[in-house]
N, CA, C and O atoms as CSV, one atom per row, in Angstrom:
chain,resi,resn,atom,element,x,y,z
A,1,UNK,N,N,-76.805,-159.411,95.318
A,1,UNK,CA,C,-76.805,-158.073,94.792
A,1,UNK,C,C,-77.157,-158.130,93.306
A,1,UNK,O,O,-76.752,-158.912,92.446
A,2,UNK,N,N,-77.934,-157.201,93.225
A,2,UNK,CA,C,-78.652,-157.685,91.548
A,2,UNK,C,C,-77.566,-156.367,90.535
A,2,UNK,O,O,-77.337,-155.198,90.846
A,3,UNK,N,N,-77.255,-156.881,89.719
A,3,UNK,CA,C,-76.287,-156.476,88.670
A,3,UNK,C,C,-77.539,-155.608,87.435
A,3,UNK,O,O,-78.460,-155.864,86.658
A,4,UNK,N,N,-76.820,-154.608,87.923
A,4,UNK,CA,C,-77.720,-153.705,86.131
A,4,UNK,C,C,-77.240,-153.855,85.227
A,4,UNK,O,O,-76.027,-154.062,85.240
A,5,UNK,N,N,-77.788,-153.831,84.291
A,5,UNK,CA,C,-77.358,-154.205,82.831
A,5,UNK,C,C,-78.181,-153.110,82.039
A,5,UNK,O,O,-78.456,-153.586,80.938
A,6,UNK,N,N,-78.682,-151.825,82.172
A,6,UNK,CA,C,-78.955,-150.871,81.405
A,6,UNK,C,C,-78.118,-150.093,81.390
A,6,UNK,O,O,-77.606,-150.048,82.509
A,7,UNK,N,N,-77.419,-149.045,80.337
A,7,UNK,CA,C,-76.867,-148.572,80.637
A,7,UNK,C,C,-76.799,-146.969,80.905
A,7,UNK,O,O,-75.856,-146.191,81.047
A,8,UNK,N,N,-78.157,-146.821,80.912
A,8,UNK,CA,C,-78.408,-145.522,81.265
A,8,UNK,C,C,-78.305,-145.590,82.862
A,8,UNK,O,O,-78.718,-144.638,83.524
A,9,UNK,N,N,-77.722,-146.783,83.512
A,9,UNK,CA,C,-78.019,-146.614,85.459
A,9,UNK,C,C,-76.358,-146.702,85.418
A,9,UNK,O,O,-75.929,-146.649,86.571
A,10,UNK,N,N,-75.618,-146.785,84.730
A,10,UNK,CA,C,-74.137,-146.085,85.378
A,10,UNK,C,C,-74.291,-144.617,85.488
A,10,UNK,O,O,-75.037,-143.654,85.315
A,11,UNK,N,N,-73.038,-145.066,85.912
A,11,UNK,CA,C,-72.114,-143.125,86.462
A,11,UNK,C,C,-71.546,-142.607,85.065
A,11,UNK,O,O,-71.431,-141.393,84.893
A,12,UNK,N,N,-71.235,-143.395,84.194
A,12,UNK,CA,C,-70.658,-142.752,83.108
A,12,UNK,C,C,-72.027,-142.531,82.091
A,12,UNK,O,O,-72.088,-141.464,81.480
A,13,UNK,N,N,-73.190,-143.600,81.900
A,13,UNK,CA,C,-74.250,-142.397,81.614
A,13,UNK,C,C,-74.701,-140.908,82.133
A,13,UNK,O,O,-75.236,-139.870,81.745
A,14,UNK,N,N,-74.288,-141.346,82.940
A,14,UNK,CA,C,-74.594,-140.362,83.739
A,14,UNK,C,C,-74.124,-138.659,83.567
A,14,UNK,O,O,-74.662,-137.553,83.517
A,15,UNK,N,N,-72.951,-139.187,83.525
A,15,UNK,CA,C,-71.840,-137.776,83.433
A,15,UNK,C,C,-72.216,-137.661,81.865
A,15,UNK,O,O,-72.592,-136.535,81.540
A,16,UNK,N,N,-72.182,-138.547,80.926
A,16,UNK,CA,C,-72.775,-138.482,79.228
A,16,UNK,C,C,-73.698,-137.577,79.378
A,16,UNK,O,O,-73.830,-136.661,78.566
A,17,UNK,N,N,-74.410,-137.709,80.375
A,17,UNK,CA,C,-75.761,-136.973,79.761
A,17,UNK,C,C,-75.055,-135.369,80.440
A,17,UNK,O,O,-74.865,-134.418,79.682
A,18,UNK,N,N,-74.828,-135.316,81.493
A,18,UNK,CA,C,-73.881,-133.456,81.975
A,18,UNK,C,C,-73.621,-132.954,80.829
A,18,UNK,O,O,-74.225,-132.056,80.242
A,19,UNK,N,N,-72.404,-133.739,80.397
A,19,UNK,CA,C,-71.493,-133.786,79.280
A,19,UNK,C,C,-72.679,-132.774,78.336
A,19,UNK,O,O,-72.798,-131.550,78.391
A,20,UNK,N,N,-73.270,-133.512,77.698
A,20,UNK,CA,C,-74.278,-133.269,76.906
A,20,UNK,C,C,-75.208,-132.133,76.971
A,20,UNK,O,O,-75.370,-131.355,76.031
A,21,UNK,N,N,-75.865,-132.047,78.194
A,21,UNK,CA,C,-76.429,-131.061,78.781
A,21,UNK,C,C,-75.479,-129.421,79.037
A,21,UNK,O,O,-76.094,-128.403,79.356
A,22,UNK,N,N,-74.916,-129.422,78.961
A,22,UNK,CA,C,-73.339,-128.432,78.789
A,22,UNK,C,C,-73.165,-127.778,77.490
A,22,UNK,O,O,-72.684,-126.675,77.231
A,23,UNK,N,N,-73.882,-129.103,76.369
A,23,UNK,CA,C,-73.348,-128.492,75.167
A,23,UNK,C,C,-71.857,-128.857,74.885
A,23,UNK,O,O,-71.326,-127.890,74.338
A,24,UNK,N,N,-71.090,-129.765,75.033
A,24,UNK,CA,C,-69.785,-130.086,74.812
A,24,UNK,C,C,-69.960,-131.501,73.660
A,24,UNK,O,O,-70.858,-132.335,73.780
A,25,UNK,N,N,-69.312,-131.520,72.993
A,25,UNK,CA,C,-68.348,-132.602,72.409
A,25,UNK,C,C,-67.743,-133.533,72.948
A,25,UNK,O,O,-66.832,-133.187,73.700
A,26,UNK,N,N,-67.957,-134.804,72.810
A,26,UNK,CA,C,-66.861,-135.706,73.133
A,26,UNK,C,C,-65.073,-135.321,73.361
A,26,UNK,O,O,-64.280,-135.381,74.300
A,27,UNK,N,N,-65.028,-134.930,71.981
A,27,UNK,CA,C,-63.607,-134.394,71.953
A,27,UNK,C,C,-63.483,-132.480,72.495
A,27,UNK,O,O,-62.300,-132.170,72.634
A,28,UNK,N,N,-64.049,-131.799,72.660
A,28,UNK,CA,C,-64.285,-131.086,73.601
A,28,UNK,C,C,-64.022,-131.264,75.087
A,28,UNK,O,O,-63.282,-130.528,75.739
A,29,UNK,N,N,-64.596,-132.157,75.496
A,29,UNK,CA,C,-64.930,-132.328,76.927
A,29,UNK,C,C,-63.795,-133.322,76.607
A,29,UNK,O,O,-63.597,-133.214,77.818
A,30,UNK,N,N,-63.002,-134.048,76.240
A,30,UNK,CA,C,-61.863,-134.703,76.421
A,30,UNK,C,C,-60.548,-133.767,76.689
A,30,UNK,O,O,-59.625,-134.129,77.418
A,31,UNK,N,N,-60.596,-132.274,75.870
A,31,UNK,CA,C,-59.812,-131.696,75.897
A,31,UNK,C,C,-59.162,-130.502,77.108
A,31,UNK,O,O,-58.144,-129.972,77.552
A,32,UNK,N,N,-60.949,-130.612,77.219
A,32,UNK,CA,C,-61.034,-129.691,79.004
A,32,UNK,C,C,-60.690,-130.007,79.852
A,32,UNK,O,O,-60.137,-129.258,80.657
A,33,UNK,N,N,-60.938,-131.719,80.103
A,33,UNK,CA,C,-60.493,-132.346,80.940
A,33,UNK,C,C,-58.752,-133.143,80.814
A,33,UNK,O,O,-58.435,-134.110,81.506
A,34,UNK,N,N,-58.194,-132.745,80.206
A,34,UNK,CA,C,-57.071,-133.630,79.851
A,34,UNK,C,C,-57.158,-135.277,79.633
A,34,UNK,O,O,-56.242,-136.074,79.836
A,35,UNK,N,N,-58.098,-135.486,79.307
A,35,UNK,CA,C,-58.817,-137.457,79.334
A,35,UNK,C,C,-58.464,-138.026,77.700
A,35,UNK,O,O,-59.223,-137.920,76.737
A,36,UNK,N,N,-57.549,-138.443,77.705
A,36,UNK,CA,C,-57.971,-138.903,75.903
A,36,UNK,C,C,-58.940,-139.609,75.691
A,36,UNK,O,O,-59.448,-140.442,76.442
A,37,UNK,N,N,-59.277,-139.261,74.517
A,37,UNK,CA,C,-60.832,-139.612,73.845
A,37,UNK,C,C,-61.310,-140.757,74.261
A,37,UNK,O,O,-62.095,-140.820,75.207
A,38,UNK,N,N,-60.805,-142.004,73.468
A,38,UNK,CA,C,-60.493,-143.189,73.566
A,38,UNK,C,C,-60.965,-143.618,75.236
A,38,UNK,O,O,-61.756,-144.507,75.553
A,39,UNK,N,N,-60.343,-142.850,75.990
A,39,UNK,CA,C,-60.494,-143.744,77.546
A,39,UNK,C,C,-62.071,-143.023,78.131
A,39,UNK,O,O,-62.953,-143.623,78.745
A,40,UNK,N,N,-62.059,-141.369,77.650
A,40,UNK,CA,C,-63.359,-140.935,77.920
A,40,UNK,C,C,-64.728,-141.630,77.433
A,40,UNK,O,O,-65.745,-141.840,78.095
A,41,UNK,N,N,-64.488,-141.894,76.232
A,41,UNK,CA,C,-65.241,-142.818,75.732
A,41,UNK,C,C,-66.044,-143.981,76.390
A,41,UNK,O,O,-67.256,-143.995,76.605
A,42,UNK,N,N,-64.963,-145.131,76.720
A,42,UNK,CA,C,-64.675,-146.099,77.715
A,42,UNK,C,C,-65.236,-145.740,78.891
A,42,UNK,O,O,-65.856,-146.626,79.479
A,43,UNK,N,N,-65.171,-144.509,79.459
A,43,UNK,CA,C,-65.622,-144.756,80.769
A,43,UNK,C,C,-67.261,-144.021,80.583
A,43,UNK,O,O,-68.045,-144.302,81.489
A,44,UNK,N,N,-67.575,-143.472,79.908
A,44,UNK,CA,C,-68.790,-143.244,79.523
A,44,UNK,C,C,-70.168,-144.424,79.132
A,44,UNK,O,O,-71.331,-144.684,79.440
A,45,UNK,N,N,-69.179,-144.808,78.347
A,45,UNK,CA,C,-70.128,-146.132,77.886
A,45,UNK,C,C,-70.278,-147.678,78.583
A,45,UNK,O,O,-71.357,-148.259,78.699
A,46,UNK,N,N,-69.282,-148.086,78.916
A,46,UNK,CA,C,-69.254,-148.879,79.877
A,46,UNK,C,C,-69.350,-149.665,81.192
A,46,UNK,O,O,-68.435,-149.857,81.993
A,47,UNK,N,N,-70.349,-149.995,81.253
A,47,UNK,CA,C,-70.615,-151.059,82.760
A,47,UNK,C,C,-70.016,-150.968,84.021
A,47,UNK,O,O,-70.278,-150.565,85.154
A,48,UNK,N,N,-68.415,-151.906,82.907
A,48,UNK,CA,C,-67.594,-152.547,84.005
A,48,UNK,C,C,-66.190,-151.695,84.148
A,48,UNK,O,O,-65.388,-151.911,85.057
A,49,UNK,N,N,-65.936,-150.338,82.757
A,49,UNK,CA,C,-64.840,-150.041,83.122
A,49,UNK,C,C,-65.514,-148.438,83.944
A,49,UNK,O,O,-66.373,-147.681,83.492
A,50,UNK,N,N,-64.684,-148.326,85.361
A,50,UNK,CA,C,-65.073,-146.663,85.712
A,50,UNK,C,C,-63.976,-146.081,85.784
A,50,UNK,O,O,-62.805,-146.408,85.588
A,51,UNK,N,N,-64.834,-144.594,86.284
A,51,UNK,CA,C,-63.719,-143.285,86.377
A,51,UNK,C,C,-62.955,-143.697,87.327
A,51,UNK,O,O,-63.322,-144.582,88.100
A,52,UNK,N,N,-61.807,-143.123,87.400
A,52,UNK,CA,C,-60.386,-143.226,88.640
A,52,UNK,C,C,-61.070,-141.693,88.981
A,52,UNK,O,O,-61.802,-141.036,88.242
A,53,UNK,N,N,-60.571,-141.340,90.384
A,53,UNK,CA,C,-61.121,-140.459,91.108
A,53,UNK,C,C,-60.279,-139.183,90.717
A,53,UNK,O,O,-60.680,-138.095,91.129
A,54,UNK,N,N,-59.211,-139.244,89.997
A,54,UNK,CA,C,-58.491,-137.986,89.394
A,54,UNK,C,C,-59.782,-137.433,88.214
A,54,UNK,O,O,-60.391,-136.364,88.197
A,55,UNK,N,N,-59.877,-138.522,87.374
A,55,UNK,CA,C,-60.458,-138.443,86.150
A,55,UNK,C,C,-61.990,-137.574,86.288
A,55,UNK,O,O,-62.261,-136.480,85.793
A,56,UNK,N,N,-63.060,-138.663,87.321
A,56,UNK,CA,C,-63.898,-137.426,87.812
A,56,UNK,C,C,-63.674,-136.400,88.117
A,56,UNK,O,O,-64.039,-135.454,87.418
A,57,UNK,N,N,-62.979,-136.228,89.294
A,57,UNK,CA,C,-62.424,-134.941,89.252
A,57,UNK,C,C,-62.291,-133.516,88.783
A,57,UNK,O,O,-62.554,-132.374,89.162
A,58,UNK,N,N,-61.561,-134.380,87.417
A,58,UNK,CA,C,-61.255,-133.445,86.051
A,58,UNK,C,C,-62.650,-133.208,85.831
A,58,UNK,O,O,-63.134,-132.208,86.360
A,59,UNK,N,N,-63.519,-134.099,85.010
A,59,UNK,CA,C,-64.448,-133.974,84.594
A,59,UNK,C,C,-65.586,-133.082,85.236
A,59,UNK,O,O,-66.408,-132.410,84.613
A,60,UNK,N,N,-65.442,-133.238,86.892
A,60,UNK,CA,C,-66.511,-132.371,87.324
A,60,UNK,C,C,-66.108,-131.077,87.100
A,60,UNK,O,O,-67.075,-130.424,86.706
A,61,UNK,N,N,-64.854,-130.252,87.197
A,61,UNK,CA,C,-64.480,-129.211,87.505
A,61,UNK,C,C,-65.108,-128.624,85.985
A,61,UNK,O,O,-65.709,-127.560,85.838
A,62,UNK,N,N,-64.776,-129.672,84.872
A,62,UNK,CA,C,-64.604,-129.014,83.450
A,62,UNK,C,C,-66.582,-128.861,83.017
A,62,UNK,O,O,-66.988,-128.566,81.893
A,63,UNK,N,N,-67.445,-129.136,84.163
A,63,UNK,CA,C,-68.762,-129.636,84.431
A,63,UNK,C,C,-68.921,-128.086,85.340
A,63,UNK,O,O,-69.286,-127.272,84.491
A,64,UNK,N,N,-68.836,-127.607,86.254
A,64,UNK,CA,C,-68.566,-126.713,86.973
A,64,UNK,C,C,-69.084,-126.940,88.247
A,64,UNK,O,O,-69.798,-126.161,88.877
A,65,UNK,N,N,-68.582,-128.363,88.704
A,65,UNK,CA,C,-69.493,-128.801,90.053
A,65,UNK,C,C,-68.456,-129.711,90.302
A,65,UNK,O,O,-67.579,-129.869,89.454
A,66,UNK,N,N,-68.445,-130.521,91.690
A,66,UNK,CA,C,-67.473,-131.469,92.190
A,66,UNK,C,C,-67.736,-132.831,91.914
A,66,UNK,O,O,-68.755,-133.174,91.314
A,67,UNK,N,N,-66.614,-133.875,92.439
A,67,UNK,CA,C,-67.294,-134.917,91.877
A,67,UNK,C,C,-68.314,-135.793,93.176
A,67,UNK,O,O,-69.105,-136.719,92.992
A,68,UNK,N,N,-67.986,-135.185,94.332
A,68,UNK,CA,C,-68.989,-135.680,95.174
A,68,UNK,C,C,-70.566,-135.091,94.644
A,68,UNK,O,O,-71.458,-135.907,94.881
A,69,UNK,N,N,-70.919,-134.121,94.133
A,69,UNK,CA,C,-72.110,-133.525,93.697
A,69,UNK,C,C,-72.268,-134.402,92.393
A,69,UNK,O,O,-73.112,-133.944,91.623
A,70,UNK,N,N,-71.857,-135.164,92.115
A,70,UNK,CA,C,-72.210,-136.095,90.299
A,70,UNK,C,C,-72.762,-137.153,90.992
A,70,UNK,O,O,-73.867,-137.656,90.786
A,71,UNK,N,N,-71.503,-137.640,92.274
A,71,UNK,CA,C,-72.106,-138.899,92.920
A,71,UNK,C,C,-73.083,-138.993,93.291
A,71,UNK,O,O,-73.828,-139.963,93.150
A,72,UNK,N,N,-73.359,-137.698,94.022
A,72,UNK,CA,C,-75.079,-137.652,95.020
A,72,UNK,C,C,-76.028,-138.000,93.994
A,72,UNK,O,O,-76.879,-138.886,93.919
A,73,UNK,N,N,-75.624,-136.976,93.144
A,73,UNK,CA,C,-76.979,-137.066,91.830
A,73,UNK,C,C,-77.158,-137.544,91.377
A,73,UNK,O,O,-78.222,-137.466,90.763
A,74,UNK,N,N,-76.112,-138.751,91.178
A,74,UNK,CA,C,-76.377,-140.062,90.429
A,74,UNK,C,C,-77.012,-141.279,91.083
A,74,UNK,O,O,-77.657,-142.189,90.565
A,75,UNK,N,N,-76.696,-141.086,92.255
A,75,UNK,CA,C,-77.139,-141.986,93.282
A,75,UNK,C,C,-78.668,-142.124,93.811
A,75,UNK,O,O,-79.302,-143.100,94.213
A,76,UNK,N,N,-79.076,-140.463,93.614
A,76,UNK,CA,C,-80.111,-139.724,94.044
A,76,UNK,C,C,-81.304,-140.508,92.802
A,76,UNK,O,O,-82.318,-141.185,92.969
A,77,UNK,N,N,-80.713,-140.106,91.782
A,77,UNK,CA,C,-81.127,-140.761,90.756
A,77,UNK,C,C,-81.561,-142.268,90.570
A,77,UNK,O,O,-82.602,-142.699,90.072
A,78,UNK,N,N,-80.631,-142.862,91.030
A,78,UNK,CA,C,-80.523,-144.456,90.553
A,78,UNK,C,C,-81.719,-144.996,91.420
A,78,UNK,O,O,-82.400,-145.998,91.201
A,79,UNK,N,N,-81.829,-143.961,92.614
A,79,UNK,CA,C,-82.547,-144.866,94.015
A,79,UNK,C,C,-84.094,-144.794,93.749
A,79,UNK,O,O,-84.881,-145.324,94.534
C-alpha cells in the first residue's frame, strides 16, 4: 500500500480547505465546533494524527453537511 506524503491528499486538508471555503477562522471554526484550537489544528495539518468520528461530526454540522458527505468528497477526490 503506497503511503502519501502530500498533504493536500488527507481528510484534514481537506476539511482546511471547507473550513476555508466557508469563510471561517481557525479559531472561529474551533469555536463552532467545540474543538480546541490546538487539536483542530493537529488534525488539519497532519498525516498521521485524524479526526475521531465525534469531532467530524462537529465539524461537518458547523460546515452545513454530514460527515459521511466530507468522506465521499474526499474520497471522490483523492481517486
Amino acid at each position: 500500500m503506497a503511503h502519501t506524503t502530500h498533504t493536500e491528499n488527507t481528510l484534514g486538508a481537506h476539511v482546511a480547505a471547507l473550513i476555508q471555503q466557508r469563510g471561517y477562522t481557525l479559531r472561529e471554526f474551533a469555536e463552532a465546533t467545540d474543538i480546541p484550537l490546538v487539536t483542530l489544528h493537529r488534525r488539519l495539518r497532519s498525516q498521521s494524527v485524524r479526526f475521531t468520528y465525534s469531532e467530524l461530526a462537529r465539524a461537518a454540522a458547523a460546515l452545513g453537511t454530514t460527515a459521511g458527505a466530507i468522506i465521499t468528497a474526499f474520497e471522490e477526490q483523492a481517486a
